[in-house]
C-alpha positions in Angstrom: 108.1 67.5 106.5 109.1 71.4 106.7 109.2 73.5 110.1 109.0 77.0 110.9 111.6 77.5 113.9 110.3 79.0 117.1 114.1 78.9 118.9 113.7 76.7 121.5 109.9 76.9 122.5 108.4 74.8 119.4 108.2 73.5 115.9 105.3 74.3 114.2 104.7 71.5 111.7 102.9 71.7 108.5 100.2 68.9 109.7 99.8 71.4 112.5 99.4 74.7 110.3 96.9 72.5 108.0 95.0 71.8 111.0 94.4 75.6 112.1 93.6 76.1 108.5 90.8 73.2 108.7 89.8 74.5 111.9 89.0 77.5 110.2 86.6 76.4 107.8 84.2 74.5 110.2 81.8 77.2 110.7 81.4 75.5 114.4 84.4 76.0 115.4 84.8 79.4 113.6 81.5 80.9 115.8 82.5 79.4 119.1 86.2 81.3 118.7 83.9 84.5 117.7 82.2 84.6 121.1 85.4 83.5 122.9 86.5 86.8 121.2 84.0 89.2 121.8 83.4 87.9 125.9 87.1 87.3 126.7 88.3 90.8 124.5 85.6 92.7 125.8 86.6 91.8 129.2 90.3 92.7 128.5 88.8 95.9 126.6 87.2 97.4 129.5 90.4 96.6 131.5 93.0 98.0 129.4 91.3 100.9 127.3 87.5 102.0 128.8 89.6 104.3 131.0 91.4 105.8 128.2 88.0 105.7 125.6 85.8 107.2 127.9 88.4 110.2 128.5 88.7 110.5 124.5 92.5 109.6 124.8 92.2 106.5 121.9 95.4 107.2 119.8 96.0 105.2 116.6 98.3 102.7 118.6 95.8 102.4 121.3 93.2 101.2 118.5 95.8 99.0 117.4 96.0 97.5 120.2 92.6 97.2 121.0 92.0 95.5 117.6 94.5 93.2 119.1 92.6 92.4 122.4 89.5 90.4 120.1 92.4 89.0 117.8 94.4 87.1 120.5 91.4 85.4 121.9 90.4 84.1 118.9 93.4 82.7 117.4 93.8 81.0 121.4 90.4 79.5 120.8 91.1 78.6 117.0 94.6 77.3 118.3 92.8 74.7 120.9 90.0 73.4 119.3 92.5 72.4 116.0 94.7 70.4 118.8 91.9 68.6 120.7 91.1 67.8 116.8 94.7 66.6 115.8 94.1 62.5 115.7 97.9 60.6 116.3 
C-alpha cells in the first residue's frame, strides 16, 4: 500500500486519504465541517484581520490568508470525523 512521507510526524496511507475523500461526500459530514468553518474562522477572523478590515488595510496576502482562516477549520473537522469513521 503506497505512503506520502511526512518526515517523521506521519504516514498518510491511501485507506486514510480514501477516507477523507468518503468523508467528503456525506453531505452530513460535509455541513457540520461548514459551520465548524464559518463559527471557529469567524472567530479567528475577528482576531487576526477586523483590525486591519475595518482600517481598510486588507492587502492581497491579508485576503489570502483570511481565505485560509475558514479553510483550516474545515479540513480539521473533515480530518476528525473521517478518523472517528476509520473501522480497524
Amino acid at each position: 500500500m503506497g505512503t506520502i512521507r511526512l518526515g517523521k510526524i506521519r504516514s498518510i496511507t491511501m485507506r486514510q486519504l480514501q477516507q477523507i475523500q468518503m468523508t467528503l461526500t456525506q453531505r452530513q459530514c460535509r455541513n457540520t465541517a461548514i459551520r465548524v468553518a464559518l463559527v471557529v474562522g469567524t472567530l479567528l477572523f475577528i482576531i487576526n484581520h477586523a483590525g486591519a478590515l475595518l482600517n481598510h488595510e486588507m492587502s492581497g496576502d491579508r485576503w489570502i490568508s483570511a481565505l485560509l482562516t475558514y479553510l483550516v477549520p474545515f479540513g480539521v473537522s473533515i480530518h476528525g470525523q473521517s478518523t472517528c469513521q476509520i473501522v480497524p
